[in-house]
VEXBAFI-511945 format. One record per atom (N, C-alpha, C, O, CB): residue in three letters; x, y, z. Coordinates in steps of 0.001 Angstrom, whole numbers, plus 500000, padded with zeros to 6 digits. Glycine has a CB too. Layout:
<atoms>
ALAXYZ/...
</atoms>
This chain:
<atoms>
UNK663501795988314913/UNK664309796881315732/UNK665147797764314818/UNK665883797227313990/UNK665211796079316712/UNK665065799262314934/UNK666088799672314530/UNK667698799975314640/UNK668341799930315689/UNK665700800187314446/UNK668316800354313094/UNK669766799719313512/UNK670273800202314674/UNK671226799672315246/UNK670864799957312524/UNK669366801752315305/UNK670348802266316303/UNK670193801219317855/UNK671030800689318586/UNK669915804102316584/UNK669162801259317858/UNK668385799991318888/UNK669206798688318651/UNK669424798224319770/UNK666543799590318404/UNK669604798115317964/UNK670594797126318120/UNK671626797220318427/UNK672339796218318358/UNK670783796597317394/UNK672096798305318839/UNK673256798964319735/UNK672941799128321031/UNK673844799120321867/UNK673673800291319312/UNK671717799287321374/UNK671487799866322704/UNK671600798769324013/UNK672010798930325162/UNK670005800524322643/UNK671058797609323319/UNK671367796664324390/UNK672368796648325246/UNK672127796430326433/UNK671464795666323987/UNK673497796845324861/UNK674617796798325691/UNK674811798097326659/UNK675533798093327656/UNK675804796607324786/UNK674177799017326278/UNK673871800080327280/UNK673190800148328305/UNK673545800630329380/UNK673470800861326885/UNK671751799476327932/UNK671065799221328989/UNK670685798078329703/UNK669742797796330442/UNK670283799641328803/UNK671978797322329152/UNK671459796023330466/UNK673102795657330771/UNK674147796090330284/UNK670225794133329693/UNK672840794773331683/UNK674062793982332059/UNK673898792582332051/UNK672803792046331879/UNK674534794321333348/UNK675208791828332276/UNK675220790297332211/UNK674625789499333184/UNK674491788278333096/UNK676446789844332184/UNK674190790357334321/UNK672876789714335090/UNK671851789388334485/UNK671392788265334693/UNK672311790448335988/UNK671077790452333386/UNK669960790410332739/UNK669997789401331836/UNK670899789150331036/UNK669664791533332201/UNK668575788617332070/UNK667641787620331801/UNK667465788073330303/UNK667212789270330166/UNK666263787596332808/UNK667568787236329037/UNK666794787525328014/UNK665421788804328090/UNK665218789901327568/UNK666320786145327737/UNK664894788143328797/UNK663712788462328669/UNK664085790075328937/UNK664083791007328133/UNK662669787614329632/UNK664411790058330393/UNK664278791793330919/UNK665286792514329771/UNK665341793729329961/UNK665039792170332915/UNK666066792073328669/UNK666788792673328247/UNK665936793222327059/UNK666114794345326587/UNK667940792008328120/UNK664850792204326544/UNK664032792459325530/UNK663096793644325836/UNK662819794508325005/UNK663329791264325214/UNK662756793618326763/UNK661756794570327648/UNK662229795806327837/UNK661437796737327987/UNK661465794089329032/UNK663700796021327858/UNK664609797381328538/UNK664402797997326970/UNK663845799081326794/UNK666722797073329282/UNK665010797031325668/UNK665338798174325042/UNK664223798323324809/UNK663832799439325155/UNK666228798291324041/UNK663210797481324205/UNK661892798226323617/UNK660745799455324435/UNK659823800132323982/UNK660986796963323287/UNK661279799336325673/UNK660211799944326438/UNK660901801585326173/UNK660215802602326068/UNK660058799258328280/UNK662272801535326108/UNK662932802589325596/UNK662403802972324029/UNK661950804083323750/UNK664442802219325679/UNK662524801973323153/UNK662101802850322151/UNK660578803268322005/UNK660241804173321243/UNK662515802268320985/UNK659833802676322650/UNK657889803157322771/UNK658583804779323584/UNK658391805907323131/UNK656296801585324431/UNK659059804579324330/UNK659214805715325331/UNK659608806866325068/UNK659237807973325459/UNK659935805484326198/UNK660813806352324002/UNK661057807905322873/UNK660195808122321856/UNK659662809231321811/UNK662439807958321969/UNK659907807237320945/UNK658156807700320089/UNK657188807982320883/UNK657005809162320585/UNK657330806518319200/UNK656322807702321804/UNK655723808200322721/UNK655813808371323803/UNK654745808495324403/UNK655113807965322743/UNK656728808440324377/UNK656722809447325580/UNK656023808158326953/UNK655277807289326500/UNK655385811201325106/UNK656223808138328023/UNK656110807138329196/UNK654450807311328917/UNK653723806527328309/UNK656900807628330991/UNK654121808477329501/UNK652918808536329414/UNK651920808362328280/UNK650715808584328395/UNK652823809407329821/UNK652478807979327267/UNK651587807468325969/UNK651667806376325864/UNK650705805920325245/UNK651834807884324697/UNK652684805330326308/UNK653241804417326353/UNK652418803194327842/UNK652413803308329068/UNK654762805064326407/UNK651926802295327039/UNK651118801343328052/UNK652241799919328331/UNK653105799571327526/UNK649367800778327182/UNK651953799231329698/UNK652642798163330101/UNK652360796626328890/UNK652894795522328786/UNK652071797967331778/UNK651050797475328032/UNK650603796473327379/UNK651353796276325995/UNK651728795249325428/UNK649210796656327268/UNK651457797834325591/UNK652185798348324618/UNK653648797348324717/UNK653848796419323934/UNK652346800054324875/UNK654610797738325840/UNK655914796820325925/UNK656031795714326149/UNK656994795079325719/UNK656657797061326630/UNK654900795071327029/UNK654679793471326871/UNK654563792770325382/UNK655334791854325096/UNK653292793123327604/UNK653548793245324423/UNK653284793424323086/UNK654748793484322186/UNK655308792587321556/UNK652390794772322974/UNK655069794693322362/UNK656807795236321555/UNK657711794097321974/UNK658304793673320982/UNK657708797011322310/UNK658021793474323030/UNK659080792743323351/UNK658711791307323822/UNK659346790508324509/UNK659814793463324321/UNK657248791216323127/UNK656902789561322601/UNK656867788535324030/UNK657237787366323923/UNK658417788876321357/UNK656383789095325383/UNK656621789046326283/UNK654990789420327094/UNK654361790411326724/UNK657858789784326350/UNK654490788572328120/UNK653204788825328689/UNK653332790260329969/UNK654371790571330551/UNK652692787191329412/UNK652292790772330100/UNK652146791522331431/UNK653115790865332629/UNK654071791499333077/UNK650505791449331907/UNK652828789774333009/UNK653278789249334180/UNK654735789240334014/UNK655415789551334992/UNK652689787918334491/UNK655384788884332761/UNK656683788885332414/UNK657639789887332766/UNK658781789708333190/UNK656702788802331270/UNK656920791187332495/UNK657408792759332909/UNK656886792850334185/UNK657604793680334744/UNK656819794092331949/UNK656037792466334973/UNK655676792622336355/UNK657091791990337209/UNK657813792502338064/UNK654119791733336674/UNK657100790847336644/UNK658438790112337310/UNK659726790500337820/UNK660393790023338738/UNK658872789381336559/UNK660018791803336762/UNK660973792818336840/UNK660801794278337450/UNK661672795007337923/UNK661315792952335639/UNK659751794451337340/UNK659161795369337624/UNK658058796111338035/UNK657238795784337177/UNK659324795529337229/UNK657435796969338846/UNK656457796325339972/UNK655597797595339200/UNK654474797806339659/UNK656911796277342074/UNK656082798513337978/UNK654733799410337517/UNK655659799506336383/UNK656772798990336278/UNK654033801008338428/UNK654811800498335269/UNK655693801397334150/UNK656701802082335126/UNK657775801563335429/UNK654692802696333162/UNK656273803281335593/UNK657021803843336397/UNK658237803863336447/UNK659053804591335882/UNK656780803603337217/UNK658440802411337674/UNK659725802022338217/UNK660643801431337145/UNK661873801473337175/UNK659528801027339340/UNK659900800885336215/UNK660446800747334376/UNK661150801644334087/UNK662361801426334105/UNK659391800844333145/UNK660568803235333646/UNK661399803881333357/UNK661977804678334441/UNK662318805785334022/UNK661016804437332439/UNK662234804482335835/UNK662748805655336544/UNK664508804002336168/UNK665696804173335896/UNK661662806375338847/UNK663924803081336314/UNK665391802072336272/UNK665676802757334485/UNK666496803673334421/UNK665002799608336462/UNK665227802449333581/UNK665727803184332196/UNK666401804379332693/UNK667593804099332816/UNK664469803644331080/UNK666192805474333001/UNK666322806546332997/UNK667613806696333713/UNK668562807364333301/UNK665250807132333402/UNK667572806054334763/UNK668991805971335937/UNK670320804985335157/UNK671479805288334872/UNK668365804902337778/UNK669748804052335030/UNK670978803348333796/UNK671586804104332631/UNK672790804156332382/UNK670327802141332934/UNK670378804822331783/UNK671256805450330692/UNK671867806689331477/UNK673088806771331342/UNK670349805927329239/UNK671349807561332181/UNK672024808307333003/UNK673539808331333487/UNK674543809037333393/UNK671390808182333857/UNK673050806979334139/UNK674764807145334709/UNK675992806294333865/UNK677203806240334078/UNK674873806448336459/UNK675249805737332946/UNK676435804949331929/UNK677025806537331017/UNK678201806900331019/UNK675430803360330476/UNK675897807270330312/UNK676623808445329907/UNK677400809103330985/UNK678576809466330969/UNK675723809396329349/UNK676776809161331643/UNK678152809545333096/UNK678987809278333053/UNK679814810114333418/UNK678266809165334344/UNK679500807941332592/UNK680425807113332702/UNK681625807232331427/UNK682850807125331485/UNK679692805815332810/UNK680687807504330252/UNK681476807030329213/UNK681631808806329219/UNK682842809022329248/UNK680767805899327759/UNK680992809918329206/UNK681747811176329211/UNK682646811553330088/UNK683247812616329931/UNK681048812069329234/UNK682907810637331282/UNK683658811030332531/UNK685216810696332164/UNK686287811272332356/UNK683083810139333943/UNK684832809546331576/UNK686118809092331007/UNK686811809568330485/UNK687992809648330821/UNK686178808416330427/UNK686185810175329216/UNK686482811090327898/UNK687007812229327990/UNK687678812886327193/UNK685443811414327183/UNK686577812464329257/UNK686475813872329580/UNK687569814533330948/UNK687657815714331285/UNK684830814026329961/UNK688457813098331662/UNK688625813342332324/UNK690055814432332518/UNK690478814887331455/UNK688339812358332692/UNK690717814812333660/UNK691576815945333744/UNK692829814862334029/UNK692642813682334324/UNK691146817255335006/UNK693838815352333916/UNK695118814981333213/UNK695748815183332076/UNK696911814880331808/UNK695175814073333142/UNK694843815779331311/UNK695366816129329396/UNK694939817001329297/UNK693966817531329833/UNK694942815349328010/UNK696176817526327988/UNK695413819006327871/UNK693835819121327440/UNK693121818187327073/UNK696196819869326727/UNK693460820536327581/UNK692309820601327599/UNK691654820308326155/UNK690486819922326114/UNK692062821771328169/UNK692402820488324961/UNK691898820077323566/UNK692144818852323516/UNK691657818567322422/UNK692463820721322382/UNK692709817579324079/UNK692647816520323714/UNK691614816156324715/UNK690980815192324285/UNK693866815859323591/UNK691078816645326187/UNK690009816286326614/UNK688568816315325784/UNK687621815530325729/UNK690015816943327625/UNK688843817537325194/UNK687401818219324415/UNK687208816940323224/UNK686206816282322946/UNK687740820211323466/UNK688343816903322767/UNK688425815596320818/UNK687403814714321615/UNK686207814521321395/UNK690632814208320100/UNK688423814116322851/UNK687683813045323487/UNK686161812500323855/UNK685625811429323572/UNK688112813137324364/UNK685587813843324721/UNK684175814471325083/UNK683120813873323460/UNK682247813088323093/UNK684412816709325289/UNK684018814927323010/UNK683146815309321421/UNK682700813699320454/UNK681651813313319940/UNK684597816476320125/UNK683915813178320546/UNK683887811980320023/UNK682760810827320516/UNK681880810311319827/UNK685177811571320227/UNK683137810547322217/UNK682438809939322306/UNK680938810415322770/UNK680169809555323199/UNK683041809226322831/UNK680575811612322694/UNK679225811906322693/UNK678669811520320933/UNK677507811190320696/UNK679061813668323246/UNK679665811635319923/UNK679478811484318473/UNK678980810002318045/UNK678113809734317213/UNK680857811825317763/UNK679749809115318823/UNK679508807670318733/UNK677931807635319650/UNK677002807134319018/UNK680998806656319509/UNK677710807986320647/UNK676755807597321141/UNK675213808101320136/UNK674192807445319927/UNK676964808107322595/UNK675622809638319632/UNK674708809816318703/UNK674426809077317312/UNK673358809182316709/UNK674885810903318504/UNK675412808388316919/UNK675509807703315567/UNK674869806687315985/UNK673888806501315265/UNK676878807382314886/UNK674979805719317046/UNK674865804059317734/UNK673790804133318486/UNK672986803204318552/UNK676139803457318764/UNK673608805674319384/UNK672064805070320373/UNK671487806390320462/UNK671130806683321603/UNK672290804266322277/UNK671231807573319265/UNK670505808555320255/UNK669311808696321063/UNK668828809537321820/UNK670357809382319758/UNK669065807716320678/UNK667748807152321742/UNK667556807487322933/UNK666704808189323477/UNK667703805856322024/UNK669218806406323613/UNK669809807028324870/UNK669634808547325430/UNK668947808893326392/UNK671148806881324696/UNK670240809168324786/UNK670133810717325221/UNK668867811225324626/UNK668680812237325302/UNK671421811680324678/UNK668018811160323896/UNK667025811491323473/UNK666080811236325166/UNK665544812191325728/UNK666708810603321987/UNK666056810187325588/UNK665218809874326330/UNK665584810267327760/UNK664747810232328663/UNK664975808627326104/UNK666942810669327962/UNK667374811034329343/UNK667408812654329175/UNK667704813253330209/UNK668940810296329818/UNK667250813139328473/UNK667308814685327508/UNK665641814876327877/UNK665238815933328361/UNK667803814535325253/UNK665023814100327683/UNK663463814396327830/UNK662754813906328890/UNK661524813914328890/UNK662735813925326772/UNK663424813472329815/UNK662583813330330779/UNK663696813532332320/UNK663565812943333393/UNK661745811759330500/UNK664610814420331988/UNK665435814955333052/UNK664809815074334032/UNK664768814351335028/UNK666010816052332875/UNK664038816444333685/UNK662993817336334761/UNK662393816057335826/UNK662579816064337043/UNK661368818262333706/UNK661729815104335160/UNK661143813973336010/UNK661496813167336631/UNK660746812682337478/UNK660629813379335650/UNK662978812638336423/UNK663446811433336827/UNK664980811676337576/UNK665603811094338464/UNK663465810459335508/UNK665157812547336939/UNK666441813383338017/UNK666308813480338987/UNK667317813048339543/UNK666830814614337967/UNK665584813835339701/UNK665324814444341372/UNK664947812594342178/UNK665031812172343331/UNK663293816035341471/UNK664598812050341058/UNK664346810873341844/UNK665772809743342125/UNK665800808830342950/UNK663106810121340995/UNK666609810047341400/UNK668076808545341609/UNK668277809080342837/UNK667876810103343391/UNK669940808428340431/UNK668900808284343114/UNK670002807891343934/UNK671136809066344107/UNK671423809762343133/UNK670616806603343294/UNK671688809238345215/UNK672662810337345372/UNK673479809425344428/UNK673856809863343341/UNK673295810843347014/UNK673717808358344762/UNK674776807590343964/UNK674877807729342581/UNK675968807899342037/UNK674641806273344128/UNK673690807661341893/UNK673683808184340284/UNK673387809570339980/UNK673690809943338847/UNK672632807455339450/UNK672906810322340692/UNK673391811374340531/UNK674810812513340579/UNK675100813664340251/UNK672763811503340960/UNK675458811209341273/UNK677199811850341191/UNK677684812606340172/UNK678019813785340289/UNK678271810794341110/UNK677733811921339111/UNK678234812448337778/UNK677221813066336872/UNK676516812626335964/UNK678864811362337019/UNK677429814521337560/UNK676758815115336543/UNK677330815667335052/UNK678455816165335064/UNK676258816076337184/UNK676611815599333784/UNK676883815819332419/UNK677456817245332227/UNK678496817620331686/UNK675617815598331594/UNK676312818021332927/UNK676379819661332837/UNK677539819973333605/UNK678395820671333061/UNK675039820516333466/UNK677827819342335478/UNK679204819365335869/UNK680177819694335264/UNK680715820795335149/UNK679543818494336168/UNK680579818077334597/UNK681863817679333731/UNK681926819124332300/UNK682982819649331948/UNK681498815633332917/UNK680820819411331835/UNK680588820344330918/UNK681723821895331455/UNK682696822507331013/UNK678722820569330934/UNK680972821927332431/UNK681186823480333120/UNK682643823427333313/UNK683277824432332992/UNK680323823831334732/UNK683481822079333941/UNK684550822023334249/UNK685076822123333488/UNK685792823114333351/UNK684865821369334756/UNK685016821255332675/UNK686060821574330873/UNK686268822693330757/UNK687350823233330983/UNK685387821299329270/UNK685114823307330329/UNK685018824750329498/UNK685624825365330088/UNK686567825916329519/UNK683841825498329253/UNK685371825649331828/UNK686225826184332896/UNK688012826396332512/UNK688703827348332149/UNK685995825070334163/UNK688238825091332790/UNK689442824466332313/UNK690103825170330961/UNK691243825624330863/UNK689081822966332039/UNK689163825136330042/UNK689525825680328602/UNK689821827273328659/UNK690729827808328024/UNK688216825387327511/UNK688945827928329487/UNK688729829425329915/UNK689900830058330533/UNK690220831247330527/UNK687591829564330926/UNK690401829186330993/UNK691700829307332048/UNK692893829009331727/UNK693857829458332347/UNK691632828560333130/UNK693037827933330360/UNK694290828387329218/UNK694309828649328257/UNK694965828218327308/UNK695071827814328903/UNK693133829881328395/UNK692961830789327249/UNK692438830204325753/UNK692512830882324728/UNK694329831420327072/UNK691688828305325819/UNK691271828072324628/UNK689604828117324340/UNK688914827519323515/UNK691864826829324345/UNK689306829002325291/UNK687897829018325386/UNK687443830461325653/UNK687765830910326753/UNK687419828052326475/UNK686870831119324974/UNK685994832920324734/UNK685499832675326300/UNK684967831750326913/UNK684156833208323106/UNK686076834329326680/UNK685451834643327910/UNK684799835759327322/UNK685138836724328006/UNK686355834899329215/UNK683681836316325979/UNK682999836454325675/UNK681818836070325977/UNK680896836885325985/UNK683293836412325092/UNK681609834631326309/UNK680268834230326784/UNK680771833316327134/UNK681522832464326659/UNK679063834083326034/UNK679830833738328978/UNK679569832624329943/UNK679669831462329904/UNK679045830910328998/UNK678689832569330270/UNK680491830582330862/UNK680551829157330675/UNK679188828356330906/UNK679056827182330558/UNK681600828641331603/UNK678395828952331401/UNK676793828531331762/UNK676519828592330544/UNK676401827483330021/UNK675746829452332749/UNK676312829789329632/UNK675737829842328690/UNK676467828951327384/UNK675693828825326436/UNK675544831193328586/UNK677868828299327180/UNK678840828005326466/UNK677714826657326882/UNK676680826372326278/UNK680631828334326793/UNK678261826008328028/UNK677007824606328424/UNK676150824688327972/UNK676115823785327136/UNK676407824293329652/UNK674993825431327932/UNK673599825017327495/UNK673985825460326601/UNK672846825877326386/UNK672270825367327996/UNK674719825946325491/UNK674754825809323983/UNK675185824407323488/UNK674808823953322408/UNK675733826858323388/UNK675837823880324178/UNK676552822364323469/UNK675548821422324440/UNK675050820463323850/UNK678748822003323820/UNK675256821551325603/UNK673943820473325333/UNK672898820425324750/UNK672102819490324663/UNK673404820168326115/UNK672844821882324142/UNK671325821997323572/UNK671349821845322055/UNK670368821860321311/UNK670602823495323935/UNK672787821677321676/UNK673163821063320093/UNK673355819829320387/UNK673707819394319290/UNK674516821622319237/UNK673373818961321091/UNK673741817758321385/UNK672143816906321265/UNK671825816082320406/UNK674584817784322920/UNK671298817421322435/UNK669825816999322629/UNK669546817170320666/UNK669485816322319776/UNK668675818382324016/UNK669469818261320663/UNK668719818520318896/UNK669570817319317889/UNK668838816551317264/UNK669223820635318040/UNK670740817190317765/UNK671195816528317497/UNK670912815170317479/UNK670968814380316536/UNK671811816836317825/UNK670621815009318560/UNK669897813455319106/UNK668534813469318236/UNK668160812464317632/UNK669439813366321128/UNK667845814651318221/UNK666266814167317792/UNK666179813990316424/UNK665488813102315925/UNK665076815224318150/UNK667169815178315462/UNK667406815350314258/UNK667546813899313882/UNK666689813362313180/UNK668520816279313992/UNK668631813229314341/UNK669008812020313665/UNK667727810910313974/UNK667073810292313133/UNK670569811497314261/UNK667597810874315466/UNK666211809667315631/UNK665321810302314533/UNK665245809231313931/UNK665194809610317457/UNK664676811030313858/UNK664080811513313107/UNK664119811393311699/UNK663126811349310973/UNK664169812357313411/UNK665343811339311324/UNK665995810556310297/UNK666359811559309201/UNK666507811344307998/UNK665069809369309759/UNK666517813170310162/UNK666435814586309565/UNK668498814640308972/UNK668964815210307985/UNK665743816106311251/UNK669313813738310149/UNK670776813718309762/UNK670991812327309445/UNK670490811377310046/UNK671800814237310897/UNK671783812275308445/UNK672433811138308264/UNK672838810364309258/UNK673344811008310177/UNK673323811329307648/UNK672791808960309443/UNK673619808338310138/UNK675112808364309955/UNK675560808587308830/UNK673227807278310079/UNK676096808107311203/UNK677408808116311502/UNK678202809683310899/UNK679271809793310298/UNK678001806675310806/UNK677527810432311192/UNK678013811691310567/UNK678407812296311857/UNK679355813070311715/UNK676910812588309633/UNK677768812134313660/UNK678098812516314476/UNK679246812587314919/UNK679528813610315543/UNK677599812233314941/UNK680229811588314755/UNK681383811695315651/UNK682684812564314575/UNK683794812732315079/UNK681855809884316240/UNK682399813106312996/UNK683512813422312309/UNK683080815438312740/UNK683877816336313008/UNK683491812619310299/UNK681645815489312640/UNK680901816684312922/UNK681179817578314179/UNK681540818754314224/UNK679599816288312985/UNK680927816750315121/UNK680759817560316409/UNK681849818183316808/UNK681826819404316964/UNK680355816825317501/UNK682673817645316975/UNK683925818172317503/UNK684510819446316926/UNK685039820298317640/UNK684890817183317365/UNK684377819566315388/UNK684824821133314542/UNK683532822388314912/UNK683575823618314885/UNK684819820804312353/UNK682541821516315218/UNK681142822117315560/UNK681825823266316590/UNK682295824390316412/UNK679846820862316374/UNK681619822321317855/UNK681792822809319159/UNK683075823486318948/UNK682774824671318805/UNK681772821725320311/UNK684071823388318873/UNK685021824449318288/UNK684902825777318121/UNK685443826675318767/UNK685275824201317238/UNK684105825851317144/UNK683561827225316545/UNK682994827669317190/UNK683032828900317162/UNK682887827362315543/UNK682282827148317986/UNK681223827766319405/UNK682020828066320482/UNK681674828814321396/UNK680050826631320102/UNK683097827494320399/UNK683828828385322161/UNK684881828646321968/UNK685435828928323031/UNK684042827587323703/UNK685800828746320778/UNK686596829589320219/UNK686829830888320525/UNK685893831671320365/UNK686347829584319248/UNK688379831496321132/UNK688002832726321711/UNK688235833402319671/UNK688030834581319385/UNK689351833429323458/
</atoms>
């Protein structure tokens, strides 16, 4: 397992989860970011997480429903941990440190996580739950910046739409760079934050 994968456990399971389904969650995640769901066989993660067919049937009734549950867990836990980070009550630069940081830790510890909810949005989005779809990333994004725009610490030079898909789309690359082994490890959380700065700086 890699070192970032020995972090991930705690992301994607809970203290309900069985050994077993916990062995099964992360690895089926990491086949899933090297190859992709659809390259990725039930035999493949039975195999990876030392565990029979029937073992992963037990939990789960196809690949599929495998990763649409992956996909909805890391989903809404980043939901969770940027909502936090991110939330309104403080000024808007100690919201942003916050944001920045802990999107930095998650890239240093699991980009996996976002690597894999980054790449298979389009597919698995439309399928949660109103309930996990509550907290949206891009939302909380728009609001900040909003927020930032409105006491003057954020360029109304360019669009807060466009300000968003610039910092998620350094964030996703970010994610692949490092799974890739193109950035150093733990360099994310001292980086990002002076990054994004410079990008919405009026």
């Amino acid at each position: 397992m890699t070192e970032t994968l020995a972090n991930v456990e705690s992301f994607l399971t809970d203290d309900r989860d069985p050994p077993s389904k916990r062995r099964i969650l992360v690895e089926a995640l990491r086949l899933f970011v090297e190859h992709g769901v659809d390259g990725t066989t039930v035999r493949d993660i039975a195999r990876a997480s030392g565990y029979s067919n029937p073992a992963l049937f037990k939990f789960f009734a196809s690949k599929e429903e495998l990763a649409l549950h992956l996909f909805g867990r890391c989903y809404t836990r980043l939901g969770e941990r940027a909502s936090l980070a991110g939330a309104p009550g403080r000024p808007f630069g100690e919201r942003l440190g916050s944001l920045m940081r802990t999107f930095g830790q998650i890239l240093d510890e699991e980009p996996e996580v976002l690597l894999f909810v980054q790449d298979n949005l389009r597919v698995y989005w439309p399928r949660l739950t109103p309930a996990e779809r509550k907290t949206s990333l891009i939302g909380l994004l728009r609001g900040l910046l909003g927020d930032g725009v409105a006491s003057g610490e954020v360029t109304t030079a360019i669009s807060v739409d466009l300000l968003v898909a610039a910092l998620s789309g350094t964030v996703a690359q970010y994610a692949r760079m490092r799974h890739f082994g193109e950035l150093p490890p733990g360099t994310a959380s001292s980086v990002l934050e002076p990054l994004v700065i410079r990008m919405i700086a009026p």
